[in-house]
mmCIF file of the N, C-alpha and C atoms, coordinates in Angstrom:
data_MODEL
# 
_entry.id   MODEL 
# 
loop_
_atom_site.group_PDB 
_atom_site.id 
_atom_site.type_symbol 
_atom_site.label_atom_id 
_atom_site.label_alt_id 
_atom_site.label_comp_id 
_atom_site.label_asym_id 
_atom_site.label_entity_id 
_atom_site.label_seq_id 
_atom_site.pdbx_PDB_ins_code 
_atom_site.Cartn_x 
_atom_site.Cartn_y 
_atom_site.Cartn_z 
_atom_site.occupancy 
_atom_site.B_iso_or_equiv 
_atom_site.pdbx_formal_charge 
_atom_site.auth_seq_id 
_atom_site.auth_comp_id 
_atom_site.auth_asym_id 
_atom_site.auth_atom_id 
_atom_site.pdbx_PDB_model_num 
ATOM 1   N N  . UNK A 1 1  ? 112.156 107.836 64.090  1.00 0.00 ? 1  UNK A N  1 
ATOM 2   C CA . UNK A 1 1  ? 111.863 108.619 65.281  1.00 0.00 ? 1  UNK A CA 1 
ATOM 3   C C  . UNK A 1 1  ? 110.729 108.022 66.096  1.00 0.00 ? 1  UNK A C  1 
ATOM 4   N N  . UNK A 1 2  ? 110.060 106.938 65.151  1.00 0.00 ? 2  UNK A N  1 
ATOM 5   C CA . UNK A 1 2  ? 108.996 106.172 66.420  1.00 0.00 ? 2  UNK A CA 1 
ATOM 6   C C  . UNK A 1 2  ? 109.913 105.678 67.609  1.00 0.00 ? 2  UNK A C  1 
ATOM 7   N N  . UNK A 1 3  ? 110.482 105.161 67.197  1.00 0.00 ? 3  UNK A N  1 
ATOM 8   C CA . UNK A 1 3  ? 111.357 104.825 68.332  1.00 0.00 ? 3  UNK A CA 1 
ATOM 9   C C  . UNK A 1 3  ? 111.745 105.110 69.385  1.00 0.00 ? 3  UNK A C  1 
ATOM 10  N N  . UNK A 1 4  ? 111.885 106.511 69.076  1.00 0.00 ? 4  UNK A N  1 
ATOM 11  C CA . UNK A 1 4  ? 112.372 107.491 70.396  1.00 0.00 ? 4  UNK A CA 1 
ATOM 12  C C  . UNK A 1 4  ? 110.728 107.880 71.514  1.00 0.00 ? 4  UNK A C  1 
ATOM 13  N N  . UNK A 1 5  ? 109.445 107.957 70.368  1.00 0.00 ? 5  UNK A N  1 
ATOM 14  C CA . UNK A 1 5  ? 108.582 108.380 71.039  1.00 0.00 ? 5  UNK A CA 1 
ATOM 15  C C  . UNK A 1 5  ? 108.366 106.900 71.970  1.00 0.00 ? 5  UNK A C  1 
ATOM 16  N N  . UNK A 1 6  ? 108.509 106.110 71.436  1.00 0.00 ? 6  UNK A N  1 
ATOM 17  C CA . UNK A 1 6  ? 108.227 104.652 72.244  1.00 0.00 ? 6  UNK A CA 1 
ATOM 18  C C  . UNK A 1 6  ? 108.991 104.502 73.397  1.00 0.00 ? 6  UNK A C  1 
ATOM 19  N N  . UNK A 1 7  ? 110.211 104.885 73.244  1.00 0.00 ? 7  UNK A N  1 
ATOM 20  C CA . UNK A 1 7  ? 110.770 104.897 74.535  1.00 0.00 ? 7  UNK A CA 1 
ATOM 21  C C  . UNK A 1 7  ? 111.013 106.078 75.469  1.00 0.00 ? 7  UNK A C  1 
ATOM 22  N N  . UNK A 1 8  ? 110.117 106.951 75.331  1.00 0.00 ? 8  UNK A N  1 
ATOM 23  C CA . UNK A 1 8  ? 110.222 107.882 76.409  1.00 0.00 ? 8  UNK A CA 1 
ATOM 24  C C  . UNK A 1 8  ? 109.703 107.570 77.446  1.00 0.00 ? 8  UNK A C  1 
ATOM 25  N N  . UNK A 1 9  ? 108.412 107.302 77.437  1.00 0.00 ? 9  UNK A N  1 
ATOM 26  C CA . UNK A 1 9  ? 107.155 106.916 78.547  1.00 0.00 ? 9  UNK A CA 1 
ATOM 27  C C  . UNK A 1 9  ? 107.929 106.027 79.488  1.00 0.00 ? 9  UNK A C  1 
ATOM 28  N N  . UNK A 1 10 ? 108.791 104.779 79.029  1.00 0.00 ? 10 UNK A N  1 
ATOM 29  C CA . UNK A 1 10 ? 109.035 103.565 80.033  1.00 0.00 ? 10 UNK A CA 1 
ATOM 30  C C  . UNK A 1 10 ? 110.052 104.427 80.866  1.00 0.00 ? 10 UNK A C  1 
ATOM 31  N N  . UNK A 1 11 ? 110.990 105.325 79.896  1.00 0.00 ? 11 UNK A N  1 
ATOM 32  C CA . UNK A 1 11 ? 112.650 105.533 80.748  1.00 0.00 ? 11 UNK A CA 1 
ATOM 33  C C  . UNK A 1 11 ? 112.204 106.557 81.528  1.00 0.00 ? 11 UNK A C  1 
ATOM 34  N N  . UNK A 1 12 ? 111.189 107.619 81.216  1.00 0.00 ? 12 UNK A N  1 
ATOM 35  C CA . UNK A 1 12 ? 111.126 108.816 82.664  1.00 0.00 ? 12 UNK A CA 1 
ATOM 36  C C  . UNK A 1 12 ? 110.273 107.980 83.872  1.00 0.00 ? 12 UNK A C  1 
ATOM 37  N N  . UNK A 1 13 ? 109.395 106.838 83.420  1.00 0.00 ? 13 UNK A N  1 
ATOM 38  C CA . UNK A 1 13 ? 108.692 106.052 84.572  1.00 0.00 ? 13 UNK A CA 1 
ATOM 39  C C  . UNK A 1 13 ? 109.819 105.438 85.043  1.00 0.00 ? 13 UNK A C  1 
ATOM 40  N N  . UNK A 1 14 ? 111.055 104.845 84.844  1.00 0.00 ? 14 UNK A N  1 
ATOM 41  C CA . UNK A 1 14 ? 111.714 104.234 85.664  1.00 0.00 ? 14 UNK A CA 1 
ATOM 42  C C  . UNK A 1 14 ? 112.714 104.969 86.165  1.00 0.00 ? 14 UNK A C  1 
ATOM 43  N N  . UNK A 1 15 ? 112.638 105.950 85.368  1.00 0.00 ? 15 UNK A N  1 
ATOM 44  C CA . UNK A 1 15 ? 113.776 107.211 86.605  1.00 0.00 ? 15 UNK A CA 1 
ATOM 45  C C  . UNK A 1 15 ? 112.537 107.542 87.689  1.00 0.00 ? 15 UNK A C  1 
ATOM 46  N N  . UNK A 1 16 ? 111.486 107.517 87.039  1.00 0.00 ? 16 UNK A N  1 
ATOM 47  C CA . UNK A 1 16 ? 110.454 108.150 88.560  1.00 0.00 ? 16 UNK A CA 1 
ATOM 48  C C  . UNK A 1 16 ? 110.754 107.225 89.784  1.00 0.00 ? 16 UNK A C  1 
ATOM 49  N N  . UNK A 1 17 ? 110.817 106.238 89.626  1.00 0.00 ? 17 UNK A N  1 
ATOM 50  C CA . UNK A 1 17 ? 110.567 104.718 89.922  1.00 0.00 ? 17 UNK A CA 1 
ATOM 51  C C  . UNK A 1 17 ? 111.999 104.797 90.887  1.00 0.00 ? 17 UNK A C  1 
ATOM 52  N N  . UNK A 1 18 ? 112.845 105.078 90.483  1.00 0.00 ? 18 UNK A N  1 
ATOM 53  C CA . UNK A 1 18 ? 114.418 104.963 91.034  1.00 0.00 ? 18 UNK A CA 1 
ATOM 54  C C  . UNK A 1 18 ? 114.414 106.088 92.005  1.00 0.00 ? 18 UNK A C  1 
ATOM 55  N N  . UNK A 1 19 ? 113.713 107.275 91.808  1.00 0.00 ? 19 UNK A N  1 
ATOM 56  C CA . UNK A 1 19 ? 114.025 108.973 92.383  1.00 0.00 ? 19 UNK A CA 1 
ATOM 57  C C  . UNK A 1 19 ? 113.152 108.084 93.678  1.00 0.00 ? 19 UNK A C  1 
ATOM 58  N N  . UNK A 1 20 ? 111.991 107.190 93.537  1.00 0.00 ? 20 UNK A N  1 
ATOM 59  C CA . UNK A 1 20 ? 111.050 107.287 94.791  1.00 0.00 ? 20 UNK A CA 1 
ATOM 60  C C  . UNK A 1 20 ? 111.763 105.763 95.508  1.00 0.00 ? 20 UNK A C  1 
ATOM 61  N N  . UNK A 1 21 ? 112.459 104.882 95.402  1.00 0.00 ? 21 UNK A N  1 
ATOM 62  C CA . UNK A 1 21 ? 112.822 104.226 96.032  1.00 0.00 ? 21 UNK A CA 1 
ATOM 63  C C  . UNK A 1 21 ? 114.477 104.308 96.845  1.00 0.00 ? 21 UNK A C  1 
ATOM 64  N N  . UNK A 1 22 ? 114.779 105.616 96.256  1.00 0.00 ? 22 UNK A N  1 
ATOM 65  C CA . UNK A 1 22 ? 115.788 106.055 96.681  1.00 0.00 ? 22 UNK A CA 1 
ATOM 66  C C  . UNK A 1 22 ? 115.932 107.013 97.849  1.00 0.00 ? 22 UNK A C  1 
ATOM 67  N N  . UNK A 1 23 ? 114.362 107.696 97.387  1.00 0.00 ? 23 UNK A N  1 
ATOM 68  C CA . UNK A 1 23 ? 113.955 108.338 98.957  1.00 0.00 ? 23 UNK A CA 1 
ATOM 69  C C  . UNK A 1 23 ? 113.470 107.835 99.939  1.00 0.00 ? 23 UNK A C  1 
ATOM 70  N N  . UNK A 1 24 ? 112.511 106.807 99.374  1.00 0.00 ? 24 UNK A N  1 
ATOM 71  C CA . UNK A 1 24 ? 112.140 105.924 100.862 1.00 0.00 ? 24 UNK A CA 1 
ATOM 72  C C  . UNK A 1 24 ? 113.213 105.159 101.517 1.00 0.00 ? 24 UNK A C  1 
ATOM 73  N N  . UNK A 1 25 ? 114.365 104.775 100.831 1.00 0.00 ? 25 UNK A N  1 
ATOM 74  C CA . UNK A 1 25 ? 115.260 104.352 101.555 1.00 0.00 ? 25 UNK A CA 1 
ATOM 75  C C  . UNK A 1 25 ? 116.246 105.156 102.356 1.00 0.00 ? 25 UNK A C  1 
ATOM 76  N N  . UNK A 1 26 ? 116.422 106.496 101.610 1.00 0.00 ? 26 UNK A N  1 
ATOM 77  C CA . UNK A 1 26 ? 117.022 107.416 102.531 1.00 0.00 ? 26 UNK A CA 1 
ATOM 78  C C  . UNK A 1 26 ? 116.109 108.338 103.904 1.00 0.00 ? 26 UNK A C  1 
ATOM 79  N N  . UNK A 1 27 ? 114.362 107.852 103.469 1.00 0.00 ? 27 UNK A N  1 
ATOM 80  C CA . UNK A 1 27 ? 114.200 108.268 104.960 1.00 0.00 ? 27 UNK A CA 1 
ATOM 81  C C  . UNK A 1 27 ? 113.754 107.495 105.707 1.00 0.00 ? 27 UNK A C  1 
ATOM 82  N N  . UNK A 1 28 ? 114.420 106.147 105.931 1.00 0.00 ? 28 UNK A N  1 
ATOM 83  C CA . UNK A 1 28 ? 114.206 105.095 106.960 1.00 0.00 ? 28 UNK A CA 1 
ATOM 84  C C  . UNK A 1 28 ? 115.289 105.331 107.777 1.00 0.00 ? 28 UNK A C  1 
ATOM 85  N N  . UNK A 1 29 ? 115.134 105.653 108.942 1.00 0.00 ? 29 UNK A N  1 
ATOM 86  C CA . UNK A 1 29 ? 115.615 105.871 110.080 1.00 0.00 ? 29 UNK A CA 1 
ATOM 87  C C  . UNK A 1 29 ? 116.037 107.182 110.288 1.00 0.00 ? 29 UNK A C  1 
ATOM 88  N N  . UNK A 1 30 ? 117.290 107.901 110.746 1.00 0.00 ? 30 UNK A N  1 
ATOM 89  C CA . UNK A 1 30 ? 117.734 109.152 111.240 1.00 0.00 ? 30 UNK A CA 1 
ATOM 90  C C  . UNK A 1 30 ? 116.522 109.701 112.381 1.00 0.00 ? 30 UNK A C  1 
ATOM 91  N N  . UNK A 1 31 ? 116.452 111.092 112.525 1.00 0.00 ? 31 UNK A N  1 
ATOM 92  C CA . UNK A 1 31 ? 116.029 111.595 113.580 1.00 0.00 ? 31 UNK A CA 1 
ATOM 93  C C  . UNK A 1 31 ? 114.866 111.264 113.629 1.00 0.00 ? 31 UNK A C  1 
ATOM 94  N N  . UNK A 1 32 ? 113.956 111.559 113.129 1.00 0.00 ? 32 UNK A N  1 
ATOM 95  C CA . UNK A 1 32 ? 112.978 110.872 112.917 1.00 0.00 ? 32 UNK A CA 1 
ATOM 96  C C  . UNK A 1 32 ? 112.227 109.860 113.576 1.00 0.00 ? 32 UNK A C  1 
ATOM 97  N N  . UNK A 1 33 ? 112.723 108.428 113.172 1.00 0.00 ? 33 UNK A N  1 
ATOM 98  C CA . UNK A 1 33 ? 112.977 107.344 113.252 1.00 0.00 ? 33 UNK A CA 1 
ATOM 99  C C  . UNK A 1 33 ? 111.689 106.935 115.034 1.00 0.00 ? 33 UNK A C  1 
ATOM 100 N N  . UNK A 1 34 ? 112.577 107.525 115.751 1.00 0.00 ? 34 UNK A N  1 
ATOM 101 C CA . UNK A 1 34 ? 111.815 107.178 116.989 1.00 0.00 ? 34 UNK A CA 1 
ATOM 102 C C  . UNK A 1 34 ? 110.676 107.942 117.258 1.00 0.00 ? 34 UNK A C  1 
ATOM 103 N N  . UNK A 1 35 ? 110.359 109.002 116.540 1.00 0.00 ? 35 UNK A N  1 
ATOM 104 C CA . UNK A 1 35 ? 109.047 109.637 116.500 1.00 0.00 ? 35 UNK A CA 1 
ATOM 105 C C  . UNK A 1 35 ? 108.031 109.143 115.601 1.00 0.00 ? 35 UNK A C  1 
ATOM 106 N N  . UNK A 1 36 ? 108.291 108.588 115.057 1.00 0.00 ? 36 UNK A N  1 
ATOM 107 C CA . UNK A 1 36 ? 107.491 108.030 113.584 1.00 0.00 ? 36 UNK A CA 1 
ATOM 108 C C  . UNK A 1 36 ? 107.173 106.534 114.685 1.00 0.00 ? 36 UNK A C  1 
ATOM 109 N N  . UNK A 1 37 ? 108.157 105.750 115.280 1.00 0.00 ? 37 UNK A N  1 
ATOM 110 C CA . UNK A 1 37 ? 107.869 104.150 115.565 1.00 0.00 ? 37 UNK A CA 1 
ATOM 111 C C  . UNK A 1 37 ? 106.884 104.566 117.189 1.00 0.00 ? 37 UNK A C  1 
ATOM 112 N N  . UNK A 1 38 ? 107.199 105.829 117.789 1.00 0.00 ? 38 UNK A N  1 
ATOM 113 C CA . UNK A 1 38 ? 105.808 106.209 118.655 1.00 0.00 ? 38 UNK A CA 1 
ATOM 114 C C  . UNK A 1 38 ? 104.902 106.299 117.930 1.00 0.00 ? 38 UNK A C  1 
ATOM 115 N N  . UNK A 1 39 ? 104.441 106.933 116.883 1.00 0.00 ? 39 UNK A N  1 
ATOM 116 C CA . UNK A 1 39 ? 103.129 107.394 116.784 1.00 0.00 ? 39 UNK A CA 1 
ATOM 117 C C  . UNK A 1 39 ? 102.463 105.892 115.972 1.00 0.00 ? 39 UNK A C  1 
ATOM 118 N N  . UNK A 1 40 ? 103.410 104.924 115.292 1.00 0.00 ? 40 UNK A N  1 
ATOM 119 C CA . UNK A 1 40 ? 103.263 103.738 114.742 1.00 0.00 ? 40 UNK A CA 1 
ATOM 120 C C  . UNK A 1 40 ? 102.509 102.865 116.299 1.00 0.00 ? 40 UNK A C  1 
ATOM 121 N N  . UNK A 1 41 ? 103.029 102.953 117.397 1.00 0.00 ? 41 UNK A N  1 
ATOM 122 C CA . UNK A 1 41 ? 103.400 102.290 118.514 1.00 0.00 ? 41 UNK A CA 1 
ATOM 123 C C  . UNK A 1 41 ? 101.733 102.874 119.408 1.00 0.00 ? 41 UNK A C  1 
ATOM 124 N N  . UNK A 1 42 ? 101.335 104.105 119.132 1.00 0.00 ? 42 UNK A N  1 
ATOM 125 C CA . UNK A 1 42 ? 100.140 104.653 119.861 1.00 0.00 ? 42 UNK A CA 1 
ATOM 126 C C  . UNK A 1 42 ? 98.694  104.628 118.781 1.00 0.00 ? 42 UNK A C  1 
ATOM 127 N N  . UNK A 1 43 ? 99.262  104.190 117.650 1.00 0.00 ? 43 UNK A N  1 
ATOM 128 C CA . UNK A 1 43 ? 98.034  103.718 116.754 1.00 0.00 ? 43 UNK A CA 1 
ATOM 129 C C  . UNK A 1 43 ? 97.739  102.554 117.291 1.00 0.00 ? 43 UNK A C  1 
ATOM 130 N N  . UNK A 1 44 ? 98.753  101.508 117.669 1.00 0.00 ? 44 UNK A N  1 
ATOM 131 C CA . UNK A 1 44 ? 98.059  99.830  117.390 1.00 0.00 ? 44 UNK A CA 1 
ATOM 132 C C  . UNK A 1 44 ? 97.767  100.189 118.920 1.00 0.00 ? 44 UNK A C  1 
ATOM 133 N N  . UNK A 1 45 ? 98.035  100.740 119.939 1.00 0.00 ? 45 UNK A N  1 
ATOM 134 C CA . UNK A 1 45 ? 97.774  100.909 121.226 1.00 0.00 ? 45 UNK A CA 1 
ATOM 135 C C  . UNK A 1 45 ? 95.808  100.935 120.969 1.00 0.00 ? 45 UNK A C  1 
ATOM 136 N N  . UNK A 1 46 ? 95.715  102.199 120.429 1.00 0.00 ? 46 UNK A N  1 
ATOM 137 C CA . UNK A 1 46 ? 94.549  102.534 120.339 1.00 0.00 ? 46 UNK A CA 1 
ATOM 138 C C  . UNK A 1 46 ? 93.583  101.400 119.707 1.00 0.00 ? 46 UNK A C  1 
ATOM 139 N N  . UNK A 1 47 ? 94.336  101.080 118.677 1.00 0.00 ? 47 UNK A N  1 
ATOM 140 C CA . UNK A 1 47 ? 93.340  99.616  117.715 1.00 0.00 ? 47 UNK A CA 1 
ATOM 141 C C  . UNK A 1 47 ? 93.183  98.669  118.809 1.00 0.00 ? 47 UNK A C  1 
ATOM 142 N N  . UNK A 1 48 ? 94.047  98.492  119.220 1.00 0.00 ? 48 UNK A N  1 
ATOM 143 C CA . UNK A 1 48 ? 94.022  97.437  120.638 1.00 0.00 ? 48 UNK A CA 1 
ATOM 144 C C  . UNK A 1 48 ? 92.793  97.513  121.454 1.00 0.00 ? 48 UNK A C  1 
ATOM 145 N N  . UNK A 1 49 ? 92.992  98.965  122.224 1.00 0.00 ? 49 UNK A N  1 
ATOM 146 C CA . UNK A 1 49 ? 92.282  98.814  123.410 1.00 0.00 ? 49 UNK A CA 1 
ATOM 147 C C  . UNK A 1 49 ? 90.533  99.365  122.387 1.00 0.00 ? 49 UNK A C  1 
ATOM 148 N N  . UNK A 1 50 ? 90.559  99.284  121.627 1.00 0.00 ? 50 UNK A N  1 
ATOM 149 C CA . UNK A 1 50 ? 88.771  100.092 121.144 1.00 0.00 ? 50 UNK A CA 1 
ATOM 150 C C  . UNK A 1 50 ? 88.488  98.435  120.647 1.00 0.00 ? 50 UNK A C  1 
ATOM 151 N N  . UNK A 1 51 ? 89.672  97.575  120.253 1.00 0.00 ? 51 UNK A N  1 
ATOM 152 C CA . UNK A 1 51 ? 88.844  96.232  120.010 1.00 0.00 ? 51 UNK A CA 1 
ATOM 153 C C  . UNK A 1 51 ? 88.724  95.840  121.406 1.00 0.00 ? 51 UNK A C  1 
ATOM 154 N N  . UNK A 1 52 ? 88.454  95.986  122.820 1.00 0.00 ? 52 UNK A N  1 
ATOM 155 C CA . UNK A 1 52 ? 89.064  94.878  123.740 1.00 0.00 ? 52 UNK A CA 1 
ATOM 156 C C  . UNK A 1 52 ? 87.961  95.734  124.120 1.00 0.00 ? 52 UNK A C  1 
ATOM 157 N N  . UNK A 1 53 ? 87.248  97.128  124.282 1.00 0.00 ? 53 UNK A N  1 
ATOM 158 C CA . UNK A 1 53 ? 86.306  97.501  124.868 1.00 0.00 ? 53 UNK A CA 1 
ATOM 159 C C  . UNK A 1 53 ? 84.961  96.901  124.623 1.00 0.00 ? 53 UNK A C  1 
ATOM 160 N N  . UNK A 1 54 ? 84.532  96.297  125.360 1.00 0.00 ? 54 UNK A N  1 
ATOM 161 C CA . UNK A 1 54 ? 82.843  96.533  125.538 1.00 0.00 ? 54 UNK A CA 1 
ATOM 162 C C  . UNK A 1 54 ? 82.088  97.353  124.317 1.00 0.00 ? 54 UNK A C  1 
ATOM 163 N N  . UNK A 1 55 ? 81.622  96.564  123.824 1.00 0.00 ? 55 UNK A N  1 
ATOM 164 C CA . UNK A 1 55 ? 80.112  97.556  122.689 1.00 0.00 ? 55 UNK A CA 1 
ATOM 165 C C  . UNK A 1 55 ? 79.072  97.563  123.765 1.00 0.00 ? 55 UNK A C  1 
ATOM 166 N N  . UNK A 1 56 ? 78.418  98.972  123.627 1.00 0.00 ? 56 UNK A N  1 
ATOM 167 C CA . UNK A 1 56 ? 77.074  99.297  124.153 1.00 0.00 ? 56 UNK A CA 1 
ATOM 168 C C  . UNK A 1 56 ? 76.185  99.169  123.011 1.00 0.00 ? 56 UNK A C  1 
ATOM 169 N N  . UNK A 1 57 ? 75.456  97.847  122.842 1.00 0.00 ? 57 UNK A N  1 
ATOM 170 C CA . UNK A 1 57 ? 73.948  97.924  121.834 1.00 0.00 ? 57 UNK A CA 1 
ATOM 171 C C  . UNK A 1 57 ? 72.887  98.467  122.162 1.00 0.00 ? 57 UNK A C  1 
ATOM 172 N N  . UNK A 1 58 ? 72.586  99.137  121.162 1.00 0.00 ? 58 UNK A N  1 
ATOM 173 C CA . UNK A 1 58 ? 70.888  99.304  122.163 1.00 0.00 ? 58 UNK A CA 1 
ATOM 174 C C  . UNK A 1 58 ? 70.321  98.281  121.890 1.00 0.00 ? 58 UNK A C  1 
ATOM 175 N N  . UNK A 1 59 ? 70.367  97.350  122.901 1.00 0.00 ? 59 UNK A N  1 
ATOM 176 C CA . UNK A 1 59 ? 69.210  96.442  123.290 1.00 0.00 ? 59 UNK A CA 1 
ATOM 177 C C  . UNK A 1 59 ? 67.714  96.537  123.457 1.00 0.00 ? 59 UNK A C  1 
# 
């Protein structure tokens, strides 16, 4: 019965493992999809323009 305790730990981690790559693949794209690649699209906007601004030092 060691046996069985030895292999529990690996087989429910790789069903975990399967349950979560099965969802990230089922929620890439659908409705979604174009609301998620705006708000992706108004982050780097923002990273953009706060690197391209002017720093005020106190000099």
């Amino acid at each position: 019965m060691d046996y069985v305790s030895a292999l529990v730990p690996p087989v429910v981690m790789a069903a975990f493992f399967v349950g979560l790559v099965v969802t990230i693949i089922k929620s890439q794209g659908g409705p979604n999809k174009a609301k998620e690649d705006a708000a992706v699209d108004a982050a780097l906007a923002r990273a953009a323009s706060a690197e391209q601004a002017p720093r005020s030092e106190g000099v």
